[in-house]
C-alpha positions as CSV (number, residue, x, y, z in Angstrom):
1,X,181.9,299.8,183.4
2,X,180.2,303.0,185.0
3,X,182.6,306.2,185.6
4,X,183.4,306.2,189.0
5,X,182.7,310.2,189.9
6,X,185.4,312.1,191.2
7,X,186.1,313.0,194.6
8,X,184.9,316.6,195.4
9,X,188.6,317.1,197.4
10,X,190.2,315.9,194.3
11,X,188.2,317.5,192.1
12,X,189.0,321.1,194.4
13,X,192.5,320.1,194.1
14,X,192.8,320.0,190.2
15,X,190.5,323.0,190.1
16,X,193.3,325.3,192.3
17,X,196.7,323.4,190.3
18,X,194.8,324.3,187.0
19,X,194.2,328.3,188.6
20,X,190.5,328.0,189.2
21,X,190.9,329.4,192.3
22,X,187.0,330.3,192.9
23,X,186.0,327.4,191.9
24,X,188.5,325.2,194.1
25,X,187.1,328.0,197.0
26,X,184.1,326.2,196.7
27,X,184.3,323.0,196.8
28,X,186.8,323.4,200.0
29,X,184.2,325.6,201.7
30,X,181.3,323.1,201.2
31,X,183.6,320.6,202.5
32,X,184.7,322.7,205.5
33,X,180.9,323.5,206.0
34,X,179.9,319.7,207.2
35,X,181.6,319.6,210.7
36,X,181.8,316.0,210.8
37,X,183.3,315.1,207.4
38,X,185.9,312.8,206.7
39,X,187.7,315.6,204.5
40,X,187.5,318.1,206.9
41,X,190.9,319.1,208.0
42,X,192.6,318.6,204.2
43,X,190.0,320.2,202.8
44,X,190.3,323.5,205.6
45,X,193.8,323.2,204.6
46,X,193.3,323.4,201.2
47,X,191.1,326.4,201.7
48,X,193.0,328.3,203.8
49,X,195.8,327.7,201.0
50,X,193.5,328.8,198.3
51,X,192.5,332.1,200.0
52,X,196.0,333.1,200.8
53,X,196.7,333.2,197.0
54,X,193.7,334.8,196.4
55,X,194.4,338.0,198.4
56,X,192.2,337.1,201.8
57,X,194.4,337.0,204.6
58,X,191.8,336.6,207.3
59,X,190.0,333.9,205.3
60,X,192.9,331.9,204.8
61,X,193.8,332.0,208.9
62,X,190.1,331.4,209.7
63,X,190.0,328.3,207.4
64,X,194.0,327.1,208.6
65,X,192.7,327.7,212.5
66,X,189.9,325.3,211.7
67,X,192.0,322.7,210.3
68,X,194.5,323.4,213.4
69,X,191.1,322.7,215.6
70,X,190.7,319.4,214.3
71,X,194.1,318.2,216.0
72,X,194.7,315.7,212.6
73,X,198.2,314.8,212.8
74,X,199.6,316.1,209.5
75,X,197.0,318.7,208.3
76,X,197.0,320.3,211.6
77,X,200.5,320.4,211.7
78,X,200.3,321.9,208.2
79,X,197.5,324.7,209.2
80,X,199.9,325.8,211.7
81,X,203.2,326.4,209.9
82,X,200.8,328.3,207.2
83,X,199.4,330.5,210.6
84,X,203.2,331.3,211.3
85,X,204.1,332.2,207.8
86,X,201.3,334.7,207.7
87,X,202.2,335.9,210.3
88,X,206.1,336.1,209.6
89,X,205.2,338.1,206.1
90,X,203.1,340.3,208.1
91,X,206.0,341.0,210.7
92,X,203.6,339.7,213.6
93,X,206.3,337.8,215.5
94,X,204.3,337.2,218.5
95,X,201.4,335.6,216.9
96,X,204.1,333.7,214.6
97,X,205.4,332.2,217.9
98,X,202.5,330.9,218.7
99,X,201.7,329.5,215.5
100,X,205.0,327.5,215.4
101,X,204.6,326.5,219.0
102,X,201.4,324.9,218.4
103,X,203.2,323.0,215.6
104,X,205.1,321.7,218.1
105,X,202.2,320.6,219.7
106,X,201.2,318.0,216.7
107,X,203.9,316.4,217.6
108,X,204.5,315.9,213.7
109,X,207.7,314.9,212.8
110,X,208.2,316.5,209.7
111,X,206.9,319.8,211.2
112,X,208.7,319.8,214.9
113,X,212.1,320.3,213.6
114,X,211.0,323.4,211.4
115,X,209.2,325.0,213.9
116,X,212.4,324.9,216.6
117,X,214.2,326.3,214.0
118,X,211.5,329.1,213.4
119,X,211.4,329.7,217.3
120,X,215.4,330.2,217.4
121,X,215.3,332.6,214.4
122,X,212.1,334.8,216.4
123,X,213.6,334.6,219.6
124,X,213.6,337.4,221.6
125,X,217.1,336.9,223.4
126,X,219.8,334.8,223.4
127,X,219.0,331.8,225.9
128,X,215.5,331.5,224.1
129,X,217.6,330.8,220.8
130,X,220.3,328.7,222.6
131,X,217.4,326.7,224.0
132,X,215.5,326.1,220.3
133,X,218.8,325.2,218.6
134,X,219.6,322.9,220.8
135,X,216.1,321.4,220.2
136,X,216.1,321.5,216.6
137,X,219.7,319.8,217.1
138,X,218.2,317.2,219.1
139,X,215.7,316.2,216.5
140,X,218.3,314.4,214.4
141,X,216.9,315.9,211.1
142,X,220.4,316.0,208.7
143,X,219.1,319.4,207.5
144,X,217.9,321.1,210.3
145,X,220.3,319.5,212.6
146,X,223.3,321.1,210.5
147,X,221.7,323.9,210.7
148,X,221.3,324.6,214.1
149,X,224.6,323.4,214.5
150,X,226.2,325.9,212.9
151,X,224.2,328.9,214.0
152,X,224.5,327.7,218.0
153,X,228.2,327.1,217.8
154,X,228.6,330.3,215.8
155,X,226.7,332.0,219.1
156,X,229.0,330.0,221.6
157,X,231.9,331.3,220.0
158,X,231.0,334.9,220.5
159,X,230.4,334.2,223.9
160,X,234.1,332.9,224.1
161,X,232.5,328.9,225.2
162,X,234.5,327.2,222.5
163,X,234.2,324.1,224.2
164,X,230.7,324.0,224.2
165,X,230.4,324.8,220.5
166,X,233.2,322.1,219.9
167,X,230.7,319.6,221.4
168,X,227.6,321.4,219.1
169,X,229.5,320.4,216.4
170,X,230.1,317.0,217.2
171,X,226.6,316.0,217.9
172,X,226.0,317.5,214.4
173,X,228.2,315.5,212.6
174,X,227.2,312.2,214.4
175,X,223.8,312.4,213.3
176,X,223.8,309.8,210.1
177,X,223.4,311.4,207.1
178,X,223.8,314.9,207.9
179,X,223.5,317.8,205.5
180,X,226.8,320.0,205.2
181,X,229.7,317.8,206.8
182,X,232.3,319.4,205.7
183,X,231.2,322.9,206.5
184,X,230.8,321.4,210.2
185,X,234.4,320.0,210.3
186,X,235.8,323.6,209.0
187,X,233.7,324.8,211.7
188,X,235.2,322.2,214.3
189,X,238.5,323.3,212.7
190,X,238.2,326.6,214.0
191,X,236.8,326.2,216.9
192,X,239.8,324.2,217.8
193,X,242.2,327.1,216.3
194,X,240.0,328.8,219.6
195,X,240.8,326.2,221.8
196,X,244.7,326.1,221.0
197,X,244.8,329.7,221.6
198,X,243.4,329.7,225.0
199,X,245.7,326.9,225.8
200,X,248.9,328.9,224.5
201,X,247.4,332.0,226.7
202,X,247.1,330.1,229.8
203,X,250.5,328.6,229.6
204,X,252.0,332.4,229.0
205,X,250.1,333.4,232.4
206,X,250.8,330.8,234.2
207,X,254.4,331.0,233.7
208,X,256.8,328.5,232.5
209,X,260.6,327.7,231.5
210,X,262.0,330.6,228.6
211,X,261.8,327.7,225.8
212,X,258.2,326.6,226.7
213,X,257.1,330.0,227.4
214,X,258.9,331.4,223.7
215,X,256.8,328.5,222.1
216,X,253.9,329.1,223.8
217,X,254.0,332.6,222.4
218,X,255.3,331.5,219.4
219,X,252.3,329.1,218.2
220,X,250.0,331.9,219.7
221,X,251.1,334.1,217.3
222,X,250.9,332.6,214.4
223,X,247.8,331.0,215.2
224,X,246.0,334.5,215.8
225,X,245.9,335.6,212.5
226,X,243.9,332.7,211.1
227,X,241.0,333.8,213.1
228,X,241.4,337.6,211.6
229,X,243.6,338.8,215.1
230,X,246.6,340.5,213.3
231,X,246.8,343.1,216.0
232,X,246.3,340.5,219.0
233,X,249.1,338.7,217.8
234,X,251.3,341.6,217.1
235,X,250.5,342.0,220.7
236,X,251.9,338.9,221.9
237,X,255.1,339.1,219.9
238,X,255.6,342.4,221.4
239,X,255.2,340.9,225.1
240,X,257.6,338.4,224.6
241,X,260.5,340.6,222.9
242,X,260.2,343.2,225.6
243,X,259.6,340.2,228.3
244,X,262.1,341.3,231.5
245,X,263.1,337.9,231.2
246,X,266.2,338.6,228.6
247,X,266.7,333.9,228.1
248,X,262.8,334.9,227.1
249,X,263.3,337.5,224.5
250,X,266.0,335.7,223.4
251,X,264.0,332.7,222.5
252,X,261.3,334.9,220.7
253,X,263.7,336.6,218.8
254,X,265.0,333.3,217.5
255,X,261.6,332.3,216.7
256,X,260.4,335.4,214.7
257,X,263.6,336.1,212.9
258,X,263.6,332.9,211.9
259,X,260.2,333.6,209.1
260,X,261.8,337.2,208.1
């Protein structure tokens, strides 16, 4: 039975795993050369891949840019997440944008998810970031989805919409399979912790009977220092001993004495 030859791409492919760099070089380039080849954009992709580890930059973005030309749906996508880690190493986060947008734009599956998460972490303000998490979160991806999870409900929470992150969170953990659960539910934990407290506050503004009001403050105290607040809820013991209200006090006093 006659050898069957090898395939020049496979033959590039073993050259660059074994370290022949230059020679795997070649072989891509001659590929890349013939415009209308069948192997064109794996074989620019392998190129630009090969060039990278050899030291040339430019070489390595020329030959991903041509694969990115060719629009194929997985080596495209794969030209363009090596244009925006080029340009990430390089700190050139404006061209990296663009690379990761036109990821996007392959509509790859695999890809898309990365490349929202990429946009969130080179965002140049807030909303821009809210707006990519909430993309990447939308992808259902376990890993990525967890992962912008957890980043946007971390940013809701410093802008005091626990609600919104409580929601975040539960998207997260509805997508099947997703990475990190329980880190999500400790997450949901506390942003419930948030929740109570701002439910405890409102009912000491609004103003309520001395037993309701005592527990109110109470519960709000206690609850304080598991988010780090020591001093806050020093605070709101102090406003309910010295309340004018002496039934008030009274009831406070009970309630702290009580845990000396």
């Amino acid at each position: 039975m006659p050898e069957v030859d090898t395939p020049p791409l496979e033959t590039a492919r073993r050259l660059a795993e074994s370290g022949d760099l230059d020679g795997a070089a070649t072989i891509f380039a001659e590929l890349v050369a013939d415009p209308g080849g069948p192997d064109l954009a794996q074989a620019a992709v392998g190129l630009a891949v090969v060039l990278e580890e050899r030291g040339d930059v430019p070489g390595s973005r020329a030959a991903a840019r041509t694969a990115l030309a060719t629009g194929h749906p997985e080596f495209a996508a794969q030209a363009a997440c090596l244009l925006a880690g080029s340009f990430e190493r390089e700190d050139l986060p404006d061209q990296a944008r663009a690379a990761w947008q036109a990821a996007l734009g392959t509509g790859n599956p695999t890809y898309v998810p990365l490349a929202h998460m990429a946009l969130a972490r080179l965002a140049t303000g807030t909303e821009e970031a809210e707006r990519s998490l909430r993309d990447a979160l939308a992808t259902g991806d376990p890993e990525i989805a967890s992962g912008a999870a957890q980043r946007l409900a971390e940013i809701l929470l410093e802008e005091g919409e626990a609600g919104a992150a409580a929601e975040v969170l539960l998207e997260a953990l509805s997508v099947p399979g997703v990475a990190e659960a329980s880190r999500l539910r400790v997450m949901l934990g506390i942003v419930h912790l948030e929740l109570a407290c701002a439910e405890f506050s409102g009912a000491i503004e609004e103003g309520c009977d001395a037993e309701t009001g005592a527990l109110a403050i109470e519960l709000l105290a206690r609850t304080l220092p598991l988010r780090g607040r020591d001093e806050d809820a020093e605070r709101v013991w102090r406003y309910g001993l010295e309340s004018p209200d002496e039934d008030l006090a009274g009831e406070v006093r009970l309630r702290l004495d009580r845990d000396l």
